[in-house]
Rosetta silent file (secondary structure, phi, psi, omega in degrees, C-alpha in Angstrom):
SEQUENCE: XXXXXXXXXXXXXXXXXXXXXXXXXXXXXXXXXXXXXXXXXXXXXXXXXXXXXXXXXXXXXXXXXXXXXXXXXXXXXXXXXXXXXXXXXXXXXXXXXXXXXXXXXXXXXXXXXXXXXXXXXXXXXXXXXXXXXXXXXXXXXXXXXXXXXXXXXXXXXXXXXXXXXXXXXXXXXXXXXXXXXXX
SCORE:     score description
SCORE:     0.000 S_00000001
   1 L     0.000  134.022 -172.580   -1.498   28.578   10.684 S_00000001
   2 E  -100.984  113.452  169.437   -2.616   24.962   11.869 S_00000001
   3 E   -85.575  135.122 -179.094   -4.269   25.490   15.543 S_00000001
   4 E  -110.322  133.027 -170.588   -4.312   22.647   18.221 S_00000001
   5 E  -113.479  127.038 -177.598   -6.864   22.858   20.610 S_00000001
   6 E  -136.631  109.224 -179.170   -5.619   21.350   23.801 S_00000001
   7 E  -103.694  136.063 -152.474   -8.044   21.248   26.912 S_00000001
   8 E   -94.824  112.561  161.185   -6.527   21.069   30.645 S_00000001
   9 L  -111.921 -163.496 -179.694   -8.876   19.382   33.397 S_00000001
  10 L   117.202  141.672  172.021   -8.224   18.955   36.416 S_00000001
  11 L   -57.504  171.180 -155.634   -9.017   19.644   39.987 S_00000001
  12 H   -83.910  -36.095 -160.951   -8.099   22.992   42.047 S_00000001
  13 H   -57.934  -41.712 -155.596   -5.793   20.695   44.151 S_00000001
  14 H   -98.399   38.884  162.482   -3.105   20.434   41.012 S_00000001
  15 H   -33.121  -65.729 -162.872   -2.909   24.352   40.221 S_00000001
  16 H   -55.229  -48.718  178.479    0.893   24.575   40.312 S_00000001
  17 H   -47.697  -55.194  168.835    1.019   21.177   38.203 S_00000001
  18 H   -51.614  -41.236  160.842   -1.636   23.456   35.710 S_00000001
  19 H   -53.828  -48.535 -158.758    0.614   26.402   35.547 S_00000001
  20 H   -74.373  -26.984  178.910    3.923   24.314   34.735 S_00000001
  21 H   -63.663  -27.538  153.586    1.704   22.861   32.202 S_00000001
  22 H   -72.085  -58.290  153.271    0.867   26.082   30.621 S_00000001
  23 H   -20.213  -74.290 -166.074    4.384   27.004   30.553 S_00000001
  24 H   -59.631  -34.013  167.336    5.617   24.114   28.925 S_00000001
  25 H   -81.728   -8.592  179.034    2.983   25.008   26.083 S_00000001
  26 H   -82.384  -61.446  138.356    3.887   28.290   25.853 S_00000001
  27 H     9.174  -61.565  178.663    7.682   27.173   25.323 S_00000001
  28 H   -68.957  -74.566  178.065    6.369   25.119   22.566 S_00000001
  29 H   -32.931  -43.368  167.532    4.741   27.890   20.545 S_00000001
  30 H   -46.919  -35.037 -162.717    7.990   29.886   20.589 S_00000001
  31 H   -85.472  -40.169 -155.332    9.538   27.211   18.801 S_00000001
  32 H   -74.254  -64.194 -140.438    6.340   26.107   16.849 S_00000001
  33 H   -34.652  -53.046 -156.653    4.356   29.487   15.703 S_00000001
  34 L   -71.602    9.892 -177.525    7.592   30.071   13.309 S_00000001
  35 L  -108.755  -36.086  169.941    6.604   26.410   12.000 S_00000001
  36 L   124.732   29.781  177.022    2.971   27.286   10.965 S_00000001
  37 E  -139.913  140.947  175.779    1.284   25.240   14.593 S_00000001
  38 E  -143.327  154.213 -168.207    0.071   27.173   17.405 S_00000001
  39 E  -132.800   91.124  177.822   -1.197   25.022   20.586 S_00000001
  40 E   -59.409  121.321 -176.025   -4.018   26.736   21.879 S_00000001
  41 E  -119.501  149.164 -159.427   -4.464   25.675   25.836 S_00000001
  42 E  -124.705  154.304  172.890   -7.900   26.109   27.125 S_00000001
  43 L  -160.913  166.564 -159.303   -8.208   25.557   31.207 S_00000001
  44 H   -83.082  -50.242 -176.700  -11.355   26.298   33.377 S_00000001
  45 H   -69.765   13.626  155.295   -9.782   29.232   35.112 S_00000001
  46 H   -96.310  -21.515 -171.576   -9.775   31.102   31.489 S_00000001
  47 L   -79.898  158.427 -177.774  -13.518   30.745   31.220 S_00000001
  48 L   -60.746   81.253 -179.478  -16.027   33.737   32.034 S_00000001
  49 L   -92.191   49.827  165.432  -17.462   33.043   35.604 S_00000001
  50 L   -72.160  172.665  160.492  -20.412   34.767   34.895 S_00000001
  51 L   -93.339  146.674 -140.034  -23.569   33.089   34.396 S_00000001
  52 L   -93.347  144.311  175.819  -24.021   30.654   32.172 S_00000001
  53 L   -59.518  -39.135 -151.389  -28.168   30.054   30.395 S_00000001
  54 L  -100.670  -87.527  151.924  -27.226   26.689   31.154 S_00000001
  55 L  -139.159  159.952 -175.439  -24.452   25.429   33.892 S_00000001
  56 H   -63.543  -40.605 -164.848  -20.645   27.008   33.490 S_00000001
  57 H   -52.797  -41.140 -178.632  -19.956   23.075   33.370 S_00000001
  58 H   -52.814  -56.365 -175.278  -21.785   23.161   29.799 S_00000001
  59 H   -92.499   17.919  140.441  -19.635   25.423   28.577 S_00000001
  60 H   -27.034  -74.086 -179.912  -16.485   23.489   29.832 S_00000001
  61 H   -51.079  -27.661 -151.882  -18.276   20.637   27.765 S_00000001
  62 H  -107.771  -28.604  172.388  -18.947   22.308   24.864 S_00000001
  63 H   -71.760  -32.341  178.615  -15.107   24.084   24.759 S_00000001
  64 H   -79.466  -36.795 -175.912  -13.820   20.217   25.428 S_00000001
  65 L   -73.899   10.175  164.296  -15.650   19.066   21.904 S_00000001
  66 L   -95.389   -1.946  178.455  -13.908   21.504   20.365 S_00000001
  67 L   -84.572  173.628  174.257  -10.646   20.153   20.988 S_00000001
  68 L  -141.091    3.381  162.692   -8.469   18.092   19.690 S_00000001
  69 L  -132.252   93.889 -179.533   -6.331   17.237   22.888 S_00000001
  70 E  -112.549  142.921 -172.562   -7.774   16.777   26.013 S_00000001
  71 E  -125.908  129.844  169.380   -5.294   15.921   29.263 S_00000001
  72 E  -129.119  131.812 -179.827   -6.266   15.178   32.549 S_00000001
  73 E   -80.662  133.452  160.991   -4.562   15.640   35.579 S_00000001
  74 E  -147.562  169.819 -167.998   -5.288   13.706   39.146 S_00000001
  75 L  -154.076 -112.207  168.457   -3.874   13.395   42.436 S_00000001
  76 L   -50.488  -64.987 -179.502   -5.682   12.792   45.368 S_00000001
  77 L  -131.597 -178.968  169.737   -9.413   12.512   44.004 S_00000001
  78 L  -108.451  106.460  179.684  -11.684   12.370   41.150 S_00000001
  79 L   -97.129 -163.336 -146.560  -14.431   14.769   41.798 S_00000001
  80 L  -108.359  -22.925  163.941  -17.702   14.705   39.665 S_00000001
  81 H   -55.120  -57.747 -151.890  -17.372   17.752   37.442 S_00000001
  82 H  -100.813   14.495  165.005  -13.844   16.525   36.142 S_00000001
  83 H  -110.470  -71.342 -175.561  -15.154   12.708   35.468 S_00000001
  84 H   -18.367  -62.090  171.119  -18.066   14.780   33.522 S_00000001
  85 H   -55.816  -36.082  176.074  -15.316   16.157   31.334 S_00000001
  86 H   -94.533    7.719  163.838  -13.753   13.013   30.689 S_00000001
  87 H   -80.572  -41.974 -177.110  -17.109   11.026   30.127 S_00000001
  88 H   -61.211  -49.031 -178.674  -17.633   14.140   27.503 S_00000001
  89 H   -64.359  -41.751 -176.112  -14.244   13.924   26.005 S_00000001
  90 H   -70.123  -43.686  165.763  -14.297   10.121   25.608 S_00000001
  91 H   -48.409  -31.773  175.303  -17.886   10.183   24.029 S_00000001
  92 H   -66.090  -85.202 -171.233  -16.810   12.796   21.611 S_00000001
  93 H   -39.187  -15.015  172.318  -13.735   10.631   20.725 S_00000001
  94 H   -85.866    3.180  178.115  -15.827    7.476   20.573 S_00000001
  95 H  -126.683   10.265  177.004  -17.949    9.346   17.668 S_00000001
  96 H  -146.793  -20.815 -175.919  -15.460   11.405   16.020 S_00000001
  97 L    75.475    3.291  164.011  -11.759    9.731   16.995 S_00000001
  98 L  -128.115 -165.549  -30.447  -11.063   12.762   18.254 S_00000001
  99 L   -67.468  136.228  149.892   -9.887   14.608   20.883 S_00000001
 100 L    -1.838  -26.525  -62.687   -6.763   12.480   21.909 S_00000001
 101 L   -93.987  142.413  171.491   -7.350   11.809   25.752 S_00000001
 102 E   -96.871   84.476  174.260   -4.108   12.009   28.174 S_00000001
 103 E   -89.742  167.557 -167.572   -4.625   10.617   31.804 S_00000001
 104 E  -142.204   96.416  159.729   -2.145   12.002   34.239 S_00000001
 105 E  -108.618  115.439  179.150   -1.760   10.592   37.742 S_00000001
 106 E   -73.449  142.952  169.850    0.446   12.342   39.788 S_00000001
 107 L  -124.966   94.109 -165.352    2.235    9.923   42.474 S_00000001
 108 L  -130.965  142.450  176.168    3.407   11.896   45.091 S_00000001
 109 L   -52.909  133.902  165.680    2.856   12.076   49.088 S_00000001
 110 L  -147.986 -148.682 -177.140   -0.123   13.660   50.264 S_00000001
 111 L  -148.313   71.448 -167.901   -3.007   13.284   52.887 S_00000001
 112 L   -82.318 -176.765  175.889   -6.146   12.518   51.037 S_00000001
 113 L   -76.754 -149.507  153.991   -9.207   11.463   52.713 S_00000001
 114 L  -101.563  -20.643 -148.259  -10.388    7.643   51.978 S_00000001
 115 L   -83.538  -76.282 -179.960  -13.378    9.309   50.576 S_00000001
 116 H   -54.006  -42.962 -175.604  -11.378   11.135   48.153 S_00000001
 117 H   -89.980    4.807  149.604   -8.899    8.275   47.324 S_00000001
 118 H   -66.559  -43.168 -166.222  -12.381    5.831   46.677 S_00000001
 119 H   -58.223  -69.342 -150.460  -13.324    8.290   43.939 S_00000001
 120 H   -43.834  -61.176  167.283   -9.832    8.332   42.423 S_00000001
 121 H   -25.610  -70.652 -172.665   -9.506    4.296   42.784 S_00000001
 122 H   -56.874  -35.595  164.547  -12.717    3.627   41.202 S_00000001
 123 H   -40.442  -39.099  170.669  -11.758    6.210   38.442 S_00000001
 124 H   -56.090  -51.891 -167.007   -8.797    3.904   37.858 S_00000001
 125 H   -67.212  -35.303  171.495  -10.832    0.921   37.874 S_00000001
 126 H   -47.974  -44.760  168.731  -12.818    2.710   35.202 S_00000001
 127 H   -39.996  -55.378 -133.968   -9.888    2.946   33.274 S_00000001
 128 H   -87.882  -43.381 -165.218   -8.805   -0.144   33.343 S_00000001
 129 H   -93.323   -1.505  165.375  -11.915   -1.594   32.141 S_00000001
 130 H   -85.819  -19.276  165.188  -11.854    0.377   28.928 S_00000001
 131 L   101.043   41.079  154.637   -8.191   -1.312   28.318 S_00000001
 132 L  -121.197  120.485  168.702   -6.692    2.515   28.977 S_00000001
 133 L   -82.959  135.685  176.275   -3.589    2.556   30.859 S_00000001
 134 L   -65.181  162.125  152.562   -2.615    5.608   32.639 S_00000001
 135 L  -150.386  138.442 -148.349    0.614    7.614   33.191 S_00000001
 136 L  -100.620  137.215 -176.757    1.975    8.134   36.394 S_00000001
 137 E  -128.979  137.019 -167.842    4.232   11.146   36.957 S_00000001
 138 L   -78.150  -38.527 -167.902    5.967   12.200   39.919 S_00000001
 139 L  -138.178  170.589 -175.561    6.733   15.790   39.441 S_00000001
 140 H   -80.643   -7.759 -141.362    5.659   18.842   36.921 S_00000001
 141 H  -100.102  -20.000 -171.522    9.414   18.252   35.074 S_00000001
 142 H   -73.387  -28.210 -174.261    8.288   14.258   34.586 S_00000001
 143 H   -69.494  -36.406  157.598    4.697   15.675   33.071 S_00000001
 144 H   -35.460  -71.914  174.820    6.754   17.750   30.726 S_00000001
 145 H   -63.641  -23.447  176.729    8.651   15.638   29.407 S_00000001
 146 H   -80.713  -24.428  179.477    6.184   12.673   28.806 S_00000001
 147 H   -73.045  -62.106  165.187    3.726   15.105   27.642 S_00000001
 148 H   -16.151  -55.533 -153.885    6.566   16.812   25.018 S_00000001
 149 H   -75.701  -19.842 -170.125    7.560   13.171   23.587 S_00000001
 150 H   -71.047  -15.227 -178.316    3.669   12.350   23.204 S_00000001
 151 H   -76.845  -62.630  172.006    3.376   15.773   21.293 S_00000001
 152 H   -29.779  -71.466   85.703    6.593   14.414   19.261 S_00000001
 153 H    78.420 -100.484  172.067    4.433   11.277   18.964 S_00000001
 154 H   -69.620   -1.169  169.064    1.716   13.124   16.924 S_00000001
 155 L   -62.052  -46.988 -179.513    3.915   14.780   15.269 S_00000001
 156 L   -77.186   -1.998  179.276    5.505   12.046   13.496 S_00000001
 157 L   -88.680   -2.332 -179.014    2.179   10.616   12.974 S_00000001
 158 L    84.324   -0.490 -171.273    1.102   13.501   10.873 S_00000001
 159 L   -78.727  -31.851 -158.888   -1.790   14.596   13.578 S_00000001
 160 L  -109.759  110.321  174.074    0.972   17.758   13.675 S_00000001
 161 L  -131.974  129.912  167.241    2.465   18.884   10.384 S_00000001
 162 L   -59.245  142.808  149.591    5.101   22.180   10.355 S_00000001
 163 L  -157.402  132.912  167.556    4.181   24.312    7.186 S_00000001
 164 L  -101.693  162.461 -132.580    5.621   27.962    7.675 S_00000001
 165 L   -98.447  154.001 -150.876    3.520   30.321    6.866 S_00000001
 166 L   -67.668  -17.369 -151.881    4.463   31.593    2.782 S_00000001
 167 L  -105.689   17.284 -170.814    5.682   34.974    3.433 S_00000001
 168 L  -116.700  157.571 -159.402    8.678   33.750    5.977 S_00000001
 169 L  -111.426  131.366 -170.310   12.045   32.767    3.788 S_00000001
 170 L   -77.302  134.365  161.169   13.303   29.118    4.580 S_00000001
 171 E  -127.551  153.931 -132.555   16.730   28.399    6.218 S_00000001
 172 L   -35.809  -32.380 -157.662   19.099   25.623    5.121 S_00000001
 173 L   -80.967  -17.151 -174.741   17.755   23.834    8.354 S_00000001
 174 L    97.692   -3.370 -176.054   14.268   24.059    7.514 S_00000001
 175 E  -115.708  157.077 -163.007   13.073   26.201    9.796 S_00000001
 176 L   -79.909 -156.458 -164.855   11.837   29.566    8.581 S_00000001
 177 L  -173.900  121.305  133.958   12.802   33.182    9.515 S_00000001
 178 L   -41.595   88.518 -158.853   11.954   36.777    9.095 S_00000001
 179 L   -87.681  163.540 -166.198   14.742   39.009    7.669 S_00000001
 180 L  -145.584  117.618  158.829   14.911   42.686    8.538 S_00000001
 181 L  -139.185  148.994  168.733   17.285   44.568    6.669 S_00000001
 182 L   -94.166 -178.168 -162.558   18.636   48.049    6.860 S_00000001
 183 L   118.784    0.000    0.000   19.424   50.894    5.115 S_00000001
């Protein structure tokens, strides 16, 4: 079975936005598992909050350089933890080409501070000057779907490849099956 490591940042503010996002991978393993890919989703609020020898935040860091997808979510602000993760993610990927990196900005009403919307802004500006453009989503059903076709994306690029696993019996369509028979 080929495992995908996919790690979720994001601030407390986009919970619901984190949930639909766990959905939408769970949705994809029904269809995938029976392909030989499982999409592992790792999020902060899975981790142990006991204490860490180090900071919890290490082992955040040390769970994103194990990936091979990392996505980040904003809204309102950037705060300093979840720019850690993506200074972590992008350093891995500038020495290994991997994980993937995702930005996410949702653009939607809200009532941030100026404080909070300097962080985000400059975060942008960060962006910008690495020559990565972002994408802006409105809703969780737009982050689905742009997140889906970018999974399509690596798929056709080979970063994904179905192989069903040997002991499942192929059908005309290509996709595999158990059979159960009685008697």
């Amino acid at each position: 079975m080929q495992r995908k490591k996919i790690f979720l940042a994001s601030s407390s503010e986009l919970k619901d936005d984190r949930d639909q996002f766990e959905i939408l991978i769970s949705r994809k393993n029904k269809d995938w598992v029976a392909k030989g890919v499982y999409l592992e989703l790792v999020k902060w609020e899975d981790f142990l909050d006991a204490m860490s020898q180090t900071r919890l935040q290490d082992e955040y860091n040390k769970a994103i350089a194990e990936c091979d997808i990392f996505v980040m979510l904003f809204w309102t602000k950037v705060g300093k933890y979840t720019e850690e993760e993506f200074e972590h993610a992008f350093k891995q990927f500038k020495a290994s080409n991997r994980p993937f990196i995702f930005t996410y900005f949702k653009d939607a009403p809200h009532t941030a501070s100026r404080d909070d919307q300097t962080s985000l802004w400059a975060f942008q500006d960060k962006l910008k000057a690495l020559g990565h453009f972002q994408t802006v989503y409105k809703n969780t059903e737009g982050l689905q779907l742009h997140f889906t076709q970018q999974l399509d994306k690596l798929m056709a690029n080979g970063f994904i490849e179905f192989k069903p696993d040997k002991g499942d019996a192929a059908a005309p369509s290509g996709d595999t099956y158990n059979a159960k028979l009685s008697g």
